[in-house]
C-alpha atoms as a printed R data frame, in Angstrom:
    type eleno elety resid chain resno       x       y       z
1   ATOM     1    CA   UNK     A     1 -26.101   5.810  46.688
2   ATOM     2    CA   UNK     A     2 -22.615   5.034  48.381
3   ATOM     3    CA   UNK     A     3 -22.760   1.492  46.474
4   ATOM     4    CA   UNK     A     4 -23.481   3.562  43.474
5   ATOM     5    CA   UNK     A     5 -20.514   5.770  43.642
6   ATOM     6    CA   UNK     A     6 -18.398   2.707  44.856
7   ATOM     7    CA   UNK     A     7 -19.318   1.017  41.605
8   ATOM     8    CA   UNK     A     8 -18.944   3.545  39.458
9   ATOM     9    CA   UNK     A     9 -15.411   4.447  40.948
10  ATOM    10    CA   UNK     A    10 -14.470   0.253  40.549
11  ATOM    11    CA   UNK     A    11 -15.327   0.723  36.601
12  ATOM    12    CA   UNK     A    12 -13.236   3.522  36.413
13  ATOM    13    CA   UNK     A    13 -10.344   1.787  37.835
14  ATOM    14    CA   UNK     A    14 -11.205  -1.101  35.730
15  ATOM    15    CA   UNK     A    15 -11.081   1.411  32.474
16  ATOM    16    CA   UNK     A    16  -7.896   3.086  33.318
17  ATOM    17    CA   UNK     A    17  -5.957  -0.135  34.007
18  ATOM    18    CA   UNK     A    18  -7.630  -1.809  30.628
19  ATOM    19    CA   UNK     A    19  -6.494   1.672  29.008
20  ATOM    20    CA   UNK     A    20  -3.145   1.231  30.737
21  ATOM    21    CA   UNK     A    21  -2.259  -2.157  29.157
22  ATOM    22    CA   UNK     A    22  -3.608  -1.020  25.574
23  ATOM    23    CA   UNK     A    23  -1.087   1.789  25.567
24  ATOM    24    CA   UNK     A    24   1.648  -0.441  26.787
25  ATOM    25    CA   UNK     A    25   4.507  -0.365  24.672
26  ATOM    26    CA   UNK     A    26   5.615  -4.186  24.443
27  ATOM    27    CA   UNK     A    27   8.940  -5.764  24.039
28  ATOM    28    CA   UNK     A    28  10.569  -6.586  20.755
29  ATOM    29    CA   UNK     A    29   9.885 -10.260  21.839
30  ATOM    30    CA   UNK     A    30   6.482 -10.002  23.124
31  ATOM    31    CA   UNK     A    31   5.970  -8.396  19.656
32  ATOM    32    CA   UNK     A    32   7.716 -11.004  18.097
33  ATOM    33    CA   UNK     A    33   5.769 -13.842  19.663
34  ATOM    34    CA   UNK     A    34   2.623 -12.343  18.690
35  ATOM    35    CA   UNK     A    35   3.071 -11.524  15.131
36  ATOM    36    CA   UNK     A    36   4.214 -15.636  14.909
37  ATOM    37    CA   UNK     A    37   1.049 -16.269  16.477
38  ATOM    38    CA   UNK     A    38  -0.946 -14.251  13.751
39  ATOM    39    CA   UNK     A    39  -2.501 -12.206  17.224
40  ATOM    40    CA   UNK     A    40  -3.523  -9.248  14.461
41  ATOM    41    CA   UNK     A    41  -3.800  -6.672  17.636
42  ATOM    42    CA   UNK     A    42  -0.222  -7.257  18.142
43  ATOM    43    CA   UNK     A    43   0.499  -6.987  14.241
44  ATOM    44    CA   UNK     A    44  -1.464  -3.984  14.017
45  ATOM    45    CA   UNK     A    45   0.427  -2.123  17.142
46  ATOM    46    CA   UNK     A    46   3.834  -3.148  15.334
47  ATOM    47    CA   UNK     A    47   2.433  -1.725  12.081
48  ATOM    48    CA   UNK     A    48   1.602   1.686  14.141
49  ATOM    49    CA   UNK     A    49   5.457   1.932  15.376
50  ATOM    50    CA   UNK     A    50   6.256   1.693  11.822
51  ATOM    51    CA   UNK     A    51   4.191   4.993  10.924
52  ATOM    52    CA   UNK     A    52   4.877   6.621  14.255
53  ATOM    53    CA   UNK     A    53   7.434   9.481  13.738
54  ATOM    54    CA   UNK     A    54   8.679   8.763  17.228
55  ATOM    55    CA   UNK     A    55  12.271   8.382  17.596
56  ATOM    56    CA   UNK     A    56  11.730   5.430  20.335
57  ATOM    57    CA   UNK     A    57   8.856   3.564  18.444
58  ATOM    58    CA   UNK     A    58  10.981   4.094  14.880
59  ATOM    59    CA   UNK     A    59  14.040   2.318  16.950
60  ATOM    60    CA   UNK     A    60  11.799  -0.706  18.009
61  ATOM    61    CA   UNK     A    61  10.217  -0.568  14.508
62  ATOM    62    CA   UNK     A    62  13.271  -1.304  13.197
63  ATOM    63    CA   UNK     A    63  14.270  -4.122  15.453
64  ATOM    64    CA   UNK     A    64  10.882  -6.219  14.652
65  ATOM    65    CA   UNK     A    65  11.516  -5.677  11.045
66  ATOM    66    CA   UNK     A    66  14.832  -6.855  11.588
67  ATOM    67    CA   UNK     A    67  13.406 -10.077  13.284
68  ATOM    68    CA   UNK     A    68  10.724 -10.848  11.064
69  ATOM    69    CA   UNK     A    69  12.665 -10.645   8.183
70  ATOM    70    CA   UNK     A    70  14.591 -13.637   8.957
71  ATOM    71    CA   UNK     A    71  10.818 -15.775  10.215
72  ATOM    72    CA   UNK     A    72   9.284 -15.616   7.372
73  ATOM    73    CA   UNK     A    73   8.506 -19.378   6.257
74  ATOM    74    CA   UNK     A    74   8.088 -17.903   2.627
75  ATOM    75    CA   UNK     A    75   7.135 -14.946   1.007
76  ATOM    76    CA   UNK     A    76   3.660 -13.761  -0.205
77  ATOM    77    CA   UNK     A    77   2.527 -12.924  -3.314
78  ATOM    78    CA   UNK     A    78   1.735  -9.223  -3.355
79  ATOM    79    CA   UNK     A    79  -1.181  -8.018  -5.741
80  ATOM    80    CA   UNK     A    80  -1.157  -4.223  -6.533
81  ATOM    81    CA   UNK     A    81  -5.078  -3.185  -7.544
82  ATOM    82    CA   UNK     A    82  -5.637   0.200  -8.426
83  ATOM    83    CA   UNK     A    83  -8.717   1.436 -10.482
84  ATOM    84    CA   UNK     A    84 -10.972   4.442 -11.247
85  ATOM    85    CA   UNK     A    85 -13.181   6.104  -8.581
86  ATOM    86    CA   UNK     A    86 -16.732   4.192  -8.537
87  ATOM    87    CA   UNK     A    87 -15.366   0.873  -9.767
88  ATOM    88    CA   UNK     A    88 -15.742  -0.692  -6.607
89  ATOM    89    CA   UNK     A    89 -12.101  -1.800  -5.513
90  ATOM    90    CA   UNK     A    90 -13.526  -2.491  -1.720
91  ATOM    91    CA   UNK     A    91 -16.385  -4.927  -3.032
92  ATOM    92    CA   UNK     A    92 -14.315  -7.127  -5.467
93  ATOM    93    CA   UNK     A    93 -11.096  -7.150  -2.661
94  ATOM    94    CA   UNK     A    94 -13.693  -8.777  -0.591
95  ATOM    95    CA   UNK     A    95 -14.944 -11.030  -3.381
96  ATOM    96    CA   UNK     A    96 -11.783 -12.286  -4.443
97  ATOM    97    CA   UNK     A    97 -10.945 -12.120  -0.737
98  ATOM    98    CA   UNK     A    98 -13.069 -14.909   0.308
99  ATOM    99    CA   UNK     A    99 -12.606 -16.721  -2.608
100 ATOM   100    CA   UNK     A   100  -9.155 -17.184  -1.278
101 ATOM   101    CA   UNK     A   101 -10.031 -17.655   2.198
102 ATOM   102    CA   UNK     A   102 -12.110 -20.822   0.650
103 ATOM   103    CA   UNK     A   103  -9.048 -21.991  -1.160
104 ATOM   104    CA   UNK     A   104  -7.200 -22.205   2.160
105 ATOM   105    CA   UNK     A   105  -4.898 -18.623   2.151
106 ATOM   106    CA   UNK     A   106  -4.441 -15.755   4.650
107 ATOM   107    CA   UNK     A   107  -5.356 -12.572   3.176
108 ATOM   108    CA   UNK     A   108  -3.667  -9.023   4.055
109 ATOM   109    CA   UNK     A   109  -4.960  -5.850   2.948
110 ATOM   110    CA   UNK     A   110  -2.796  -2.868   2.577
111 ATOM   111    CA   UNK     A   111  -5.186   0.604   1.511
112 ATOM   112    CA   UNK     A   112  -3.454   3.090   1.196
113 ATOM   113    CA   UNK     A   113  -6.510   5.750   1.397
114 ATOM   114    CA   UNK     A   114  -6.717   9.456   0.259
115 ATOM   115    CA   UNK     A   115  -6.008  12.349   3.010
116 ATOM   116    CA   UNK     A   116  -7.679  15.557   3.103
117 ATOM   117    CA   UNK     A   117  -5.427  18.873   2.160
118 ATOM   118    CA   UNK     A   118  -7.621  20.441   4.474
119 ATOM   119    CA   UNK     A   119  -8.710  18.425   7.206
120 ATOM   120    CA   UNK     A   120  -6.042  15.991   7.361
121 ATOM   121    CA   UNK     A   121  -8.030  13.423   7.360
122 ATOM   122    CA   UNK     A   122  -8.507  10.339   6.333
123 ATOM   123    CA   UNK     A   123 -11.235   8.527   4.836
124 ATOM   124    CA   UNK     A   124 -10.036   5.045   6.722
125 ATOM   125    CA   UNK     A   125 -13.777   3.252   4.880
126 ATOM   126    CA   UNK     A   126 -11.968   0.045   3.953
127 ATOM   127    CA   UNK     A   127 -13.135  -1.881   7.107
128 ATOM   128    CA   UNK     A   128 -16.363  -0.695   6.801
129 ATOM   129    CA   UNK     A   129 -17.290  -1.616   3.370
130 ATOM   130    CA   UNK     A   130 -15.234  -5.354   3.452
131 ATOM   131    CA   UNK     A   131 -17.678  -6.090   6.581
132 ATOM   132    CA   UNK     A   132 -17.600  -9.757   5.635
133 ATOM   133    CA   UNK     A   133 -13.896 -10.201   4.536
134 ATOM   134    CA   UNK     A   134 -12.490  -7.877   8.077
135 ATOM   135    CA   UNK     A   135 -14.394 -10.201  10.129
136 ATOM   136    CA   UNK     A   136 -12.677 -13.421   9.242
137 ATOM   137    CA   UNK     A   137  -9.975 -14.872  11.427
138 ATOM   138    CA   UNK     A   138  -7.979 -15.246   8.194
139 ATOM   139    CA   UNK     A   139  -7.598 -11.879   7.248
140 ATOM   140    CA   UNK     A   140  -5.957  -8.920   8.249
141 ATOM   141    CA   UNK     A   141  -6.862  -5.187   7.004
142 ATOM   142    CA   UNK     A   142  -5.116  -2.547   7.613
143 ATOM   143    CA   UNK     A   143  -5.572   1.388   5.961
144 ATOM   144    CA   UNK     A   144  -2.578   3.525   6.073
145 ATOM   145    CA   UNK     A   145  -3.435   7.728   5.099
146 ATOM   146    CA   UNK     A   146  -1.179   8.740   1.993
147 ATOM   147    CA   UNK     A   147  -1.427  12.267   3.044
148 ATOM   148    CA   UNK     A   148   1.526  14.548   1.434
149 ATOM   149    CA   UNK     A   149   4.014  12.175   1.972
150 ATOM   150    CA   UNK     A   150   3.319   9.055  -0.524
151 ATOM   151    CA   UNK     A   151   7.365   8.199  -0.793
152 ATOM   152    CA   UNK     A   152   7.258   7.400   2.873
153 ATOM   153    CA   UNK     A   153   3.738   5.706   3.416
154 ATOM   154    CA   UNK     A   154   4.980   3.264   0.824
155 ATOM   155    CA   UNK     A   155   8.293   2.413   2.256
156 ATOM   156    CA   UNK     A   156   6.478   2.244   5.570
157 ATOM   157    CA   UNK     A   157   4.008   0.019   3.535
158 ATOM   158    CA   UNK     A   158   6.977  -2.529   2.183
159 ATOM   159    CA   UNK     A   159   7.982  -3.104   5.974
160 ATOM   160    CA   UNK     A   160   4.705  -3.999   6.419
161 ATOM   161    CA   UNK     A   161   4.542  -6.123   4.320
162 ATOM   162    CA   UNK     A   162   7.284  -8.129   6.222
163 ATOM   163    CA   UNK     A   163   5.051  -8.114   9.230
164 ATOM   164    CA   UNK     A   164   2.300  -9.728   7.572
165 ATOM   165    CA   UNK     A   165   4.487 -12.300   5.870
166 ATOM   166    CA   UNK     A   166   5.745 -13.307   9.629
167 ATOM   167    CA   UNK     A   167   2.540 -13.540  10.485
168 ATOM   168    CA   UNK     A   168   1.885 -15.858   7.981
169 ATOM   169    CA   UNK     A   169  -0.130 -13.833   5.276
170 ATOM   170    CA   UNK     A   170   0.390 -15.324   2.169
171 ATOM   171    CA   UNK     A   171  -1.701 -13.223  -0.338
172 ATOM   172    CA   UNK     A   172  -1.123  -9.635   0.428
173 ATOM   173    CA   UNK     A   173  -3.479  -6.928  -1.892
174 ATOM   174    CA   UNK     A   174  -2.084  -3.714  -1.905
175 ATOM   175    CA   UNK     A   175  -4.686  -1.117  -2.798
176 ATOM   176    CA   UNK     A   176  -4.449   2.716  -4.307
177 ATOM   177    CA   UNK     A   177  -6.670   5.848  -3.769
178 ATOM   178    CA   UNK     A   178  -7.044   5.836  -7.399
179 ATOM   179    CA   UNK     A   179  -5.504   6.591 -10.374
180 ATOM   180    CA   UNK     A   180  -3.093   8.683  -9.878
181 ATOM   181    CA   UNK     A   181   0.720   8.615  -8.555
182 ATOM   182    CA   UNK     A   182   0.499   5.892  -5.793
183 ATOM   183    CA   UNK     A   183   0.032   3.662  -8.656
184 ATOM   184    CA   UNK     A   184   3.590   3.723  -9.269
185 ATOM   185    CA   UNK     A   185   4.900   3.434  -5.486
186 ATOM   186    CA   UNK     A   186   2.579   0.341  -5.830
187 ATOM   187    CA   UNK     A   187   3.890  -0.848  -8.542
188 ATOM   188    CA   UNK     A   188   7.359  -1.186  -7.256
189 ATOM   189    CA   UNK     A   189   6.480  -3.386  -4.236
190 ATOM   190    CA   UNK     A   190   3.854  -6.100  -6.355
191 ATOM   191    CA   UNK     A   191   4.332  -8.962  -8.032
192 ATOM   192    CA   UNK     A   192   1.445  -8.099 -10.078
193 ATOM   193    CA   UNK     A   193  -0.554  -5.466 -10.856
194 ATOM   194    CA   UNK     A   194  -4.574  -5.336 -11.688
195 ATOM   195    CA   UNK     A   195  -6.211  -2.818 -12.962
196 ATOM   196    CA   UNK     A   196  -9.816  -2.522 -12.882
197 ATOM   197    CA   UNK     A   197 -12.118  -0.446 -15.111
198 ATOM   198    CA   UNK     A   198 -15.797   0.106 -15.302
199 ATOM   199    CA   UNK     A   199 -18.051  -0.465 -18.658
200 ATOM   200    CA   UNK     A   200 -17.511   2.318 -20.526
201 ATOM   201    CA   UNK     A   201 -15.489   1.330 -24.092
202 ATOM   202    CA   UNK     A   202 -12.546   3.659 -24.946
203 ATOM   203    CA   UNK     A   203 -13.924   6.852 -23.706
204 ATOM   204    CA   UNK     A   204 -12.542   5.779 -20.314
205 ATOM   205    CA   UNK     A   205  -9.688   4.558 -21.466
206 ATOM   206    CA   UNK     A   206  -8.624   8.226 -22.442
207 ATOM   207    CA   UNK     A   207  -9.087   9.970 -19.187
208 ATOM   208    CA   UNK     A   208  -6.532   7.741 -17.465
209 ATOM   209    CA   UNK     A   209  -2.572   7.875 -17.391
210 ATOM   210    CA   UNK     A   210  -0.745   5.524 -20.631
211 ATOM   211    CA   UNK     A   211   1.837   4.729 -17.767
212 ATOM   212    CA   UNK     A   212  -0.420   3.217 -15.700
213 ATOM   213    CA   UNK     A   213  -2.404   0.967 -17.982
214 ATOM   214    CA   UNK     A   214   1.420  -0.117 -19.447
215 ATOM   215    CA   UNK     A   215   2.076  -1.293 -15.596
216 ATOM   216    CA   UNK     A   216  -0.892  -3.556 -15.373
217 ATOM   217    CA   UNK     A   217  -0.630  -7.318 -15.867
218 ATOM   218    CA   UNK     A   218  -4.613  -7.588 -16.264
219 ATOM   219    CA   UNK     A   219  -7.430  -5.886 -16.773
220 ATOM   220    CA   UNK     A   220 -10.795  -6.289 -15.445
221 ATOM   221    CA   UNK     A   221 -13.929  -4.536 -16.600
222 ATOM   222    CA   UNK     A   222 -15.793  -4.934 -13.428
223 ATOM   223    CA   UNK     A   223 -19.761  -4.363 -12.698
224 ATOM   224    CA   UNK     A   224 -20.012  -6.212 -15.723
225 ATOM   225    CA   UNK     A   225 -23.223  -7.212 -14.944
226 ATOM   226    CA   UNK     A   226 -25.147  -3.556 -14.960
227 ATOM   227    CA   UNK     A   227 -24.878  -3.504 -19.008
228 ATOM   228    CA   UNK     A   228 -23.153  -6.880 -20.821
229 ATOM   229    CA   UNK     A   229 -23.494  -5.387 -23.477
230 ATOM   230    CA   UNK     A   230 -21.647  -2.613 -22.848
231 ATOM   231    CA   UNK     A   231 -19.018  -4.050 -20.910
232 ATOM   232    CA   UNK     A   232 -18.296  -5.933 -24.003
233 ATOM   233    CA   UNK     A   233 -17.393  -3.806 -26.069
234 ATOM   234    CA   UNK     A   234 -15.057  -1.804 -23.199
235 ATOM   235    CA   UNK     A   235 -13.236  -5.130 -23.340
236 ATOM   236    CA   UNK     A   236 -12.524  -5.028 -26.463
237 ATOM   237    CA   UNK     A   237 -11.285  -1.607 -26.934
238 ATOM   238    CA   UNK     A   238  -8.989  -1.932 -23.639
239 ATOM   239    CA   UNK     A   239  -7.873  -5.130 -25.692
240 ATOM   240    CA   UNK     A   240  -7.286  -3.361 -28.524
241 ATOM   241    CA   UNK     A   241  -5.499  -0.380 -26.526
242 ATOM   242    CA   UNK     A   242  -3.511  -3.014 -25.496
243 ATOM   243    CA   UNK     A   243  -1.784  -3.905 -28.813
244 ATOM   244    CA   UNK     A   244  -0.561  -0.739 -29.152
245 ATOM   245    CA   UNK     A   245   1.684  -0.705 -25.949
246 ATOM   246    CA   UNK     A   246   5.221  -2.115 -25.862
247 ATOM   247    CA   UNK     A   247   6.139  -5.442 -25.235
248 ATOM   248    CA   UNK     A   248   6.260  -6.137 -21.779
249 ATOM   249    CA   UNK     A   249   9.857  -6.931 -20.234
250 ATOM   250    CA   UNK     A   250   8.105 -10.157 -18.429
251 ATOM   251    CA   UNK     A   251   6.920 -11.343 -21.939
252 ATOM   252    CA   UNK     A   252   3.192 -12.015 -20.632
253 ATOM   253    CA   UNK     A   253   0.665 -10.965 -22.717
254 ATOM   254    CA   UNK     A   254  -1.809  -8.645 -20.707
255 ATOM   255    CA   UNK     A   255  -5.294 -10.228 -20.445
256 ATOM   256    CA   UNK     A   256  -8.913  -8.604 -20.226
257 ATOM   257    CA   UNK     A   257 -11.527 -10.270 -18.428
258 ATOM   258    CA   UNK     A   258 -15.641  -9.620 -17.452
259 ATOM   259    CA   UNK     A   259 -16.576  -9.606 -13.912
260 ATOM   260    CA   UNK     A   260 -18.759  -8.748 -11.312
261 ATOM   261    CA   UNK     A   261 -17.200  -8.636  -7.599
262 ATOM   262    CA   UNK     A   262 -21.130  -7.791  -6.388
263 ATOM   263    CA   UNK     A   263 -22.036 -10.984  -8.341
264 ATOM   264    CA   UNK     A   264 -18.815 -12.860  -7.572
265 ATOM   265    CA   UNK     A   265 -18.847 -13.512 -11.399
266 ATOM   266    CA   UNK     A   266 -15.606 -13.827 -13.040
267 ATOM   267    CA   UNK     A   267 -13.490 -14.029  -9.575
268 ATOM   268    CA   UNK     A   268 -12.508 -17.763 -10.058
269 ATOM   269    CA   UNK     A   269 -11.530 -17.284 -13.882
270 ATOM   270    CA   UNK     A   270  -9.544 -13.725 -12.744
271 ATOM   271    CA   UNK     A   271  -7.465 -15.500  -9.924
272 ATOM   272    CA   UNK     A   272  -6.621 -18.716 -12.591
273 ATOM   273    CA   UNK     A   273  -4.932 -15.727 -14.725
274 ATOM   274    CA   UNK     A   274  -3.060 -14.278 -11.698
275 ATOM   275    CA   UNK     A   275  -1.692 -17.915 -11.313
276 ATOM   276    CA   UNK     A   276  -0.745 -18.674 -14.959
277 ATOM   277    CA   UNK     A   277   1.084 -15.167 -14.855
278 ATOM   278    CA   UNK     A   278   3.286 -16.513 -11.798
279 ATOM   279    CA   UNK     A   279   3.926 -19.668 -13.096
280 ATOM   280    CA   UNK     A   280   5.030 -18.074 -16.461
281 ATOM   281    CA   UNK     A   281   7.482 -15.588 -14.492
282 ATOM   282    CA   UNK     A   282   8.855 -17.950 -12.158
283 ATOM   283    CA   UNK     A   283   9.498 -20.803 -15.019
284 ATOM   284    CA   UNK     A   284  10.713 -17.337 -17.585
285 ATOM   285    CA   UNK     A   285  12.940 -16.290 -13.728
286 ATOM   286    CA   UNK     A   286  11.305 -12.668 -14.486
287 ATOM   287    CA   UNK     A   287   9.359 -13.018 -10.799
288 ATOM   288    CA   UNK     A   288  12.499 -13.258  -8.761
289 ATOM   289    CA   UNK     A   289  14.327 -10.798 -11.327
290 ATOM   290    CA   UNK     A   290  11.733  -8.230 -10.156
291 ATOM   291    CA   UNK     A   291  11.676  -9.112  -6.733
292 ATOM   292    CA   UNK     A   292  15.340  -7.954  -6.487
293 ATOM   293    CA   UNK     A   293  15.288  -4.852  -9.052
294 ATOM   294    CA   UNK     A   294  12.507  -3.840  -6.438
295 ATOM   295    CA   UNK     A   295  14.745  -4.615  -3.264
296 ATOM   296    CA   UNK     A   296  17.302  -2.323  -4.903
297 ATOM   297    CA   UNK     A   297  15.069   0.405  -5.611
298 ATOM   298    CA   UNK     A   298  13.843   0.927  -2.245
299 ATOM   299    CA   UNK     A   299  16.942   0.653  -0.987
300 ATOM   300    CA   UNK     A   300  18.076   3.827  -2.946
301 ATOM   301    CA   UNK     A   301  15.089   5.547  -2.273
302 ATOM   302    CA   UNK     A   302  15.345   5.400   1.847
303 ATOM   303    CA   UNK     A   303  18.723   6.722   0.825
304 ATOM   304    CA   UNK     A   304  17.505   9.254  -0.372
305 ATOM   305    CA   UNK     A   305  14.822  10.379   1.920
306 ATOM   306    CA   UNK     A   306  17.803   9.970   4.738
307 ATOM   307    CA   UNK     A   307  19.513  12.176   2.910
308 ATOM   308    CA   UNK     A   308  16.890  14.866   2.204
309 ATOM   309    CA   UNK     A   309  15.888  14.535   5.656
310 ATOM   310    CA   UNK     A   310  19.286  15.069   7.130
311 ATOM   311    CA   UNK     A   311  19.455  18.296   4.719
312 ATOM   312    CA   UNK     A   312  16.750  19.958   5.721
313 ATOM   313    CA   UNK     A   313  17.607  19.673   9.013
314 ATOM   314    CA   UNK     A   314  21.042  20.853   8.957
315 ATOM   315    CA   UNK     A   315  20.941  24.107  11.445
316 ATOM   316    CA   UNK     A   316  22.625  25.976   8.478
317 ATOM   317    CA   UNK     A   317  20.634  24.759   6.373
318 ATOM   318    CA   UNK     A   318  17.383  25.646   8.365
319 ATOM   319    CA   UNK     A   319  19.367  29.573   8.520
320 ATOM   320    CA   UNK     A   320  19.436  30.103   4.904
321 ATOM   321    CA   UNK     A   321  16.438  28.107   3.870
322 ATOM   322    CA   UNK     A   322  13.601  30.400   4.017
323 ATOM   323    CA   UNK     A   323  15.975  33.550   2.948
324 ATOM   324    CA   UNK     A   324  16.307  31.724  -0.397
325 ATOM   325    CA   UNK     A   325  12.765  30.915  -0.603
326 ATOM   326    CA   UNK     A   326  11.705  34.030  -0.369
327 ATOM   327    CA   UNK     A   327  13.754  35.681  -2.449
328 ATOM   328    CA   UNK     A   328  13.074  32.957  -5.140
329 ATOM   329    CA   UNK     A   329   9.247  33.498  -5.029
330 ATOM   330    CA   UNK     A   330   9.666  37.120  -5.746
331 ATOM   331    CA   UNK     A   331  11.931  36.089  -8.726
332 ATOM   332    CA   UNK     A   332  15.140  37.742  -7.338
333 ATOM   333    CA   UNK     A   333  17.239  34.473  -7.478
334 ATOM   334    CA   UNK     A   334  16.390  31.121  -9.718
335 ATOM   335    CA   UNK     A   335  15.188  28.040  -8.200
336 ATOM   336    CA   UNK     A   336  18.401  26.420  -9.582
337 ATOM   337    CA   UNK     A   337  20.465  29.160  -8.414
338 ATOM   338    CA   UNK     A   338  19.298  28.814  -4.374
339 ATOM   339    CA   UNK     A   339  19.069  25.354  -4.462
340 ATOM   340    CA   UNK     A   340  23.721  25.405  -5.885
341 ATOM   341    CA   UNK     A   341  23.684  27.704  -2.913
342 ATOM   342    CA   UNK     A   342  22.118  25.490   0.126
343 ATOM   343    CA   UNK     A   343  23.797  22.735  -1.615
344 ATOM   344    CA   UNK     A   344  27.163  24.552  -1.607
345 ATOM   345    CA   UNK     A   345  26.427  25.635   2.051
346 ATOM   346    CA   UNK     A   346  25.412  21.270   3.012
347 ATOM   347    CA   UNK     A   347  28.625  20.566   1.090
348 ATOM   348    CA   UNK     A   348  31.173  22.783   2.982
349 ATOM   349    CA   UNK     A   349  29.920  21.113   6.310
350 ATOM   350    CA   UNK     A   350  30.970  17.608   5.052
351 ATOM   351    CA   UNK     A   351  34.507  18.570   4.422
């Protein structure tokens, strides 16, 4: 009995002091050194300073950016993939995934996943359905909850992306919750963007945003397999859709391809039109045009959130904030009126 006890007190030791080094905040150079080593528990404890709200972790956050920014041997080519719900974005990451893996390339996945309004919770099910691809020593997966605040899950997402590139992740997917606004975040952080769609003709086609078919470089009708026939036909009315949009400012013709990710038809012939597009945009200089019209953007936009952030927390601010609201919800004062007033009020305390 007394052996049992002493045992059972040992483990618990043993527990504490393993759960003691797990929560152990390591230096910017022990981070450093791991992320070069492509140690993905050290690149995934970096990645969870960047979307702590800690003051402390957001200060080291900032110094490993800082760091890898200048490491990075070259930088990855970032594929956005959004589609509709059902059209099985986990099982053809994973396809194409592998496929890459084979061809001799280190695959990072960014999901950004849907949050509950009401839970707050988020449905983190990447890992589980891309058992094969979250396995291999060559890739890294890592889901990030949108939650209310997209703007700053994909900021936190393009520093991520910095990590991984240290690391020495060369293909980075980036995928949505759907179609809906992350599409554009997404948008403005990928070299490319794929869209994929399920067999279903133009009907489909009607129930999702113009905006976000215009954004995509390619589109794939995938689970081509279930009806060819079908799937077909959707090709050629998203081909035909096509037509009708603008010309793109990259010149490259959007493409529409068959494929089946459970299969692992089509994957080959998709990734050889991901390739011609880069070639065509470096040779045409569009790819490193976008690269920096992208740099700039997000530059503005932490601006901004800086700024709005700093507002709202202004003590005056905070004094006459929820005054204003309430008096605007029971239609005493415009929007536009209370919101000259706080900004009146913010702009008296810079002078």
């Amino acid at each position: 009995m007394n052996e049992y006890i002493f045992l059972k007190k040992s483990n618990n030791i043993k527990n504490k002091i393993k759960e003691a080094r797990q929560k152990k905040i390591l230096s910017v150079d022990e981070y450093i050194k791991g992320i070069q080593q492509g140690d993905r528990m050290i690149l995934g404890k970096a990645i969870t300073l960047i979307e702590s709200t800690k003051k402390e972790h957001q200060l080291l956050a900032k110094q490993i950016i800082e760091r890898c920014l200048s490491l990075r041997s070259k930088q990855s080519f970032r594929l956005g993939i959004t589609g509709v719900p059902g059209v099985g974005k986990s099982t053809f990451i994973e396809a194409l995934g592998m496929y890459l893996i084979q061809q001799g390339k280190k695959i990072a996945v960014l999901a950004i996943d849907p949050t509950s309004n009401t839970t707050q919770g988020s449905i983190l099910g990447d890992k589980t359905r891309m058992q094969e691809l979250s396995i291999h020593e060559n890739a890294f997966i890592r889901p990030s909850p949108a939650g209310d605040a997209l703007g700053g899950v994909a900021r936190k997402t393009r520093e991520v992306i910095i990590l991984c590139e240290a690391a020495g992740y060369d293909t980075i997917f980036i995928e949505t919750v759907g179609v809906g606004q992350s599409e554009i975040a997404v948008h403005s952080m990928t070299d490319f963007f794929l869209l994929l769609l399920l067999p279903g003709g133009g009907d489909e086609l009607q129930g999702i945003k113009r905006g976000i078919v215009e954004m995509a470089d390619l589109i794939a009708v995938n689970k081509s397999d279930t009806n060819p026939v079908l799937a077909k036909q959707a090709k050629q009315a998203y081909r035909n859709a096509i037509h009708l949009f603008p010309k793109k400012e990259s010149d490259w013709t959007v493409k529409t391809i068959l494929c089946s990710a459970l299969k692992n038809e089509g994957i080959q012939e998709l990734w050889k039109l991901i390739l011609n597009y880069q070639s065509f945009t470096q040779e045409n200089h569009y790819f490193l045009k976008n690269r920096k019209r992208q740099n700039s953007y997000w530059f503005k936009e932490t601006i901004g959130e800086g700024l709005e952030q700093l507002f709202y927390q202004h003590p005056k601010i905070k004094k006459h904030f929820l005054e204003l609201q309430k008096k605007v919800e029971e239609e005493k004062i415009t929007p536009f009126a209370a919101a000259n007033q706080l900004l009146n009020i913010f702009n008296s305390t810079l002078s």
